[in-house]
MARBA-3410 file (N, C-alpha, C, O; in Angstrom, 1 decimal):
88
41.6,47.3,-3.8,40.3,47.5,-4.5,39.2,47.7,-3.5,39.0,46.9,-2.6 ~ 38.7,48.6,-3.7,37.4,49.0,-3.0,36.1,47.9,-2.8,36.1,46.8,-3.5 ~ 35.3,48.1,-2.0,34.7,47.2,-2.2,33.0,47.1,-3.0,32.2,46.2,-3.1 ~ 33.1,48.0,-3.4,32.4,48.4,-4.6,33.0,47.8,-6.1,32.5,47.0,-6.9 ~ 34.2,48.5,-5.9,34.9,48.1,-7.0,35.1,46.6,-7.4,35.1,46.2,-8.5
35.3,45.7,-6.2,35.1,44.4,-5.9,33.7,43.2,-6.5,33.6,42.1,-6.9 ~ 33.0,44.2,-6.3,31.7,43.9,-6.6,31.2,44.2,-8.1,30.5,43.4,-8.7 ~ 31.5,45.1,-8.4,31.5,45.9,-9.9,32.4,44.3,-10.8,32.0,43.6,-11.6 ~ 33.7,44.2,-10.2,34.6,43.2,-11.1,34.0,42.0,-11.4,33.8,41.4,-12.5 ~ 33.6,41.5,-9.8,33.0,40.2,-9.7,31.9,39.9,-10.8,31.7,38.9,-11.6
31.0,41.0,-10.5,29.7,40.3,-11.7,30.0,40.9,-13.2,29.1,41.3,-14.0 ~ 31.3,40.9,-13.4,31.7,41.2,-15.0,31.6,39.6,-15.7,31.7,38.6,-15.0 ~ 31.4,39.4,-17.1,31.1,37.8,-17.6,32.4,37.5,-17.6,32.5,36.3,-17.7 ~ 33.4,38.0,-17.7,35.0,37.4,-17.3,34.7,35.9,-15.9,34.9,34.7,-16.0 ~ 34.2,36.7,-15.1,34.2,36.2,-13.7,33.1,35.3,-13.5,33.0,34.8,-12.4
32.1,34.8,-14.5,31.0,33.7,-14.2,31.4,32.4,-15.4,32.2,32.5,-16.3 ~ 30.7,31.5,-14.9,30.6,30.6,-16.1,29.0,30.1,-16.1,28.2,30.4,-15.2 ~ 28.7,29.0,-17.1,27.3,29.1,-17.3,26.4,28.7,-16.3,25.2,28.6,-16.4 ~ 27.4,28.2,-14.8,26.8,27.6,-13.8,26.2,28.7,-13.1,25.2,28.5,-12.4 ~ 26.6,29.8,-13.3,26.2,31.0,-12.8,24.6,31.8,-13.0,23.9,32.5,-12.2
24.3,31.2,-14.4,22.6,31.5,-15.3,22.1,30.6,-14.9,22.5,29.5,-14.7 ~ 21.0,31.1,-14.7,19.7,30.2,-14.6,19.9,29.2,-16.3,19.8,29.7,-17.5 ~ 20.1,28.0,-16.1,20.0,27.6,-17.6,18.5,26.3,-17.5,18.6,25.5,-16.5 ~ 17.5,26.1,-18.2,16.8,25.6,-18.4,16.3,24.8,-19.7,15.8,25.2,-20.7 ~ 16.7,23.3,-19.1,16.0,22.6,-20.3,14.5,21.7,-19.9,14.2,21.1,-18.9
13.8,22.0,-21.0,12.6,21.4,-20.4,12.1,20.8,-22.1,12.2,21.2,-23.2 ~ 11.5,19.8,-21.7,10.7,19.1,-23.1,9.7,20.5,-23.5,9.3,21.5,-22.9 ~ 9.6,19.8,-24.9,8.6,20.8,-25.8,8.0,19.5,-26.5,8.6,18.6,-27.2 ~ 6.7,19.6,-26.3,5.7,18.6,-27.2,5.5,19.1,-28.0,4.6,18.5,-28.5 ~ 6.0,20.3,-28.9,5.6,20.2,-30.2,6.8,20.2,-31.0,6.8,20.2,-32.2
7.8,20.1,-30.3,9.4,19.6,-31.1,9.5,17.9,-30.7,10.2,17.2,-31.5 ~ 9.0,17.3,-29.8,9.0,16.4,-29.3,10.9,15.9,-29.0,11.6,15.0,-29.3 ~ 11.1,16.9,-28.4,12.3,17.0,-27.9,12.9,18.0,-26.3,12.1,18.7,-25.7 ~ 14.3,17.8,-25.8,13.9,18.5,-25.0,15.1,19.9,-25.5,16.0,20.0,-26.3 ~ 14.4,20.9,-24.6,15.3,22.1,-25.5,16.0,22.8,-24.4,15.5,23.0,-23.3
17.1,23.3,-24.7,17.7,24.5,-23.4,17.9,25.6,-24.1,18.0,25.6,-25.3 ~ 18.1,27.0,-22.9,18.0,28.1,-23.3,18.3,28.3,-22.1,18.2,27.5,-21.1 ~ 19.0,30.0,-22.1,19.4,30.7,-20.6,19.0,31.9,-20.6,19.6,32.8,-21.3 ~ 17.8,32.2,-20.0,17.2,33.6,-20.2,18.5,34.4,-19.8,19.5,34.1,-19.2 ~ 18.0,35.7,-20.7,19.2,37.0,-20.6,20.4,36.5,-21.1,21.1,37.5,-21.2
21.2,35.1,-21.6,22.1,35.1,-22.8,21.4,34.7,-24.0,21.7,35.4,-25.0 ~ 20.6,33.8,-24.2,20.4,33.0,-25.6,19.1,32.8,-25.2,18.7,33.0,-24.0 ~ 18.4,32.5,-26.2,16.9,32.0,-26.4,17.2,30.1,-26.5,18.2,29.5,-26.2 ~ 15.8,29.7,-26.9,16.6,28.4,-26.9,17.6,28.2,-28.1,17.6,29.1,-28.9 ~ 18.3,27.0,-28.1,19.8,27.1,-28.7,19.7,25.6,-28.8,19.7,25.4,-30.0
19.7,25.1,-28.5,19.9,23.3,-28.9,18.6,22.0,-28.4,17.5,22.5,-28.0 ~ 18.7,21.2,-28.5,17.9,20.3,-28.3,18.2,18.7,-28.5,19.3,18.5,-29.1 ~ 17.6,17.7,-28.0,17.7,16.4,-28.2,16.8,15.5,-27.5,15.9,15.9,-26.8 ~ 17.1,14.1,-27.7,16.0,13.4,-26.6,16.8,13.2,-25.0,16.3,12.6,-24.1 ~ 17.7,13.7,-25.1,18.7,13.6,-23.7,18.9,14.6,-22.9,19.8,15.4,-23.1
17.7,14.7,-21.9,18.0,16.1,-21.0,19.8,16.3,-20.9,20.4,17.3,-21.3 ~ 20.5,15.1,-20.3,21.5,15.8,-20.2,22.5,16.2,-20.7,23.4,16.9,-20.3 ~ 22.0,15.5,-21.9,22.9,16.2,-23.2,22.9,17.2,-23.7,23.8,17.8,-24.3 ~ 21.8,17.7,-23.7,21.0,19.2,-23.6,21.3,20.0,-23.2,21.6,21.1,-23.7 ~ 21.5,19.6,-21.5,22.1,20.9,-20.3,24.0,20.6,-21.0,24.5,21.7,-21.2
24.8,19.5,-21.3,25.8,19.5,-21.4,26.1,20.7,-22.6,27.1,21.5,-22.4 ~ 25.1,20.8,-24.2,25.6,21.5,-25.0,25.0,23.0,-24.1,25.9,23.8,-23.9 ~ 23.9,23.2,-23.7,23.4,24.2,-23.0,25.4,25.0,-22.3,26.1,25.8,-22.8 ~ 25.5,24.2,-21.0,26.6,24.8,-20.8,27.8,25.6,-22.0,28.4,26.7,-22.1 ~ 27.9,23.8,-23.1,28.9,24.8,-23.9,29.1,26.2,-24.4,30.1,26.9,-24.5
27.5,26.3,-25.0,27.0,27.3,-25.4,27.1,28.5,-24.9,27.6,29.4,-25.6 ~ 26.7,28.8,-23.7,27.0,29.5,-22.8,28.7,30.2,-22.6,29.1,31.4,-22.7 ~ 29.3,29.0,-22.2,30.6,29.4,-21.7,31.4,30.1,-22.8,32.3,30.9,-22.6 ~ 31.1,29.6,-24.2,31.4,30.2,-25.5,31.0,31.6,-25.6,31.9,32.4,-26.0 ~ 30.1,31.9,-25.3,29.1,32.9,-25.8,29.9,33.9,-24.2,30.5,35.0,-24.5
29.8,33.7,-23.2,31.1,34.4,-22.2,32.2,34.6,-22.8,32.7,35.7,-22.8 ~ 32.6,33.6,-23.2,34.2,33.9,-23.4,34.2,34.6,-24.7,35.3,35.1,-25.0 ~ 33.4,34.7,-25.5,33.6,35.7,-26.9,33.0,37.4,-26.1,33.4,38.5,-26.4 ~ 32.4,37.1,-25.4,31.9,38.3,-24.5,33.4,39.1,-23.9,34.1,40.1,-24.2 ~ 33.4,38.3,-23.0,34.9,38.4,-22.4,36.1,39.0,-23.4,36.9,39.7,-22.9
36.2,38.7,-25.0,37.4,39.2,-25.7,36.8,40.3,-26.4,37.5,41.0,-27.1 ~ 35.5,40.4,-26.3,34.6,41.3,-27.1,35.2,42.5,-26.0,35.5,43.5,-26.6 ~ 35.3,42.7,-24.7,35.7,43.6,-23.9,36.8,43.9,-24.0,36.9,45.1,-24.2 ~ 37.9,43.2,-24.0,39.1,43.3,-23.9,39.4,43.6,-25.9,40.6,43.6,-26.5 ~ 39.0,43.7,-26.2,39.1,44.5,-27.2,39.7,43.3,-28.5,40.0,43.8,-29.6
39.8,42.1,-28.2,39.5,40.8,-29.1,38.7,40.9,-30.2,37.8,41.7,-29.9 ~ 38.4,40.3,-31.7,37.9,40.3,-32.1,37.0,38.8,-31.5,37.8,38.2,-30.8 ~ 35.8,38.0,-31.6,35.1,37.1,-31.4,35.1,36.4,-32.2,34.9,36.7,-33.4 ~ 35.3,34.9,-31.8,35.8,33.4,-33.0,34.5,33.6,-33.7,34.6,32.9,-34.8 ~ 33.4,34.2,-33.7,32.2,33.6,-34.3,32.2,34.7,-35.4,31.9,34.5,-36.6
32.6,35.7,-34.9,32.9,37.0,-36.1,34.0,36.8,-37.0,34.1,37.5,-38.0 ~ 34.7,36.0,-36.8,36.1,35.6,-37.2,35.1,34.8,-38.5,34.9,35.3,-39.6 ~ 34.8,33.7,-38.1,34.4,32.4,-38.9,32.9,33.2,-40.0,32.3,32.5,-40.9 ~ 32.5,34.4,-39.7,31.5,34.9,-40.4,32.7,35.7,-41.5,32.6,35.8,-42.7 ~ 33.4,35.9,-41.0,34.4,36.9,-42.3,34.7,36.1,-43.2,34.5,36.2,-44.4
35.4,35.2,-42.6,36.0,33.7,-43.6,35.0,33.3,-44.7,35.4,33.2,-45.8 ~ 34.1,33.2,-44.4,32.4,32.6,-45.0,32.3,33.3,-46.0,32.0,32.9,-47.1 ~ 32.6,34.8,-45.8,32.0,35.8,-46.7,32.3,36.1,-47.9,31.7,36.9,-48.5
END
């Protein structure tokens, strides 16, 4: 593999996990909680009074939201599309 091509593979979302995003939880005084979010995947997405419970669902979130990415490429249908059909 070229080393272009190397580079091209590497920053495919196969190849990161959420340690990779900038992920940010910070208090909000008007939820009186604290909230995470990963700019460029998700807006904010969860919250609680436990930063690190925060950053722990933050991660999940994340790695979920990759790995439905990741089968959305490979030509997978996504668990979250799956469980919207079911619903319907």
């Amino acid at each position: 593999m070229t080393q272009n091509a190397q580079m091209m593979h590497d920053s495919s979302p196969k190849n990161k996990t959420a340690l990779e995003y900038p992920l940010i939880v910070k208090w909000s005084e008007e939820d009186q909680a604290f909230i995470g979010s990963c700019p460029g995947i998700i807006g904010p997405c969860c919250h609680g009074q436990d930063r690190g419970h925060v950053l722990r669902q933050l991660v999940q979130i994340v790695n979920d939201w990759l790995a439905d990415e990741e089968a959305t490429e490979s030509g997978v249908t996504p668990s979250w599309a799956i469980e919207q059909e079911t619903t319907a």
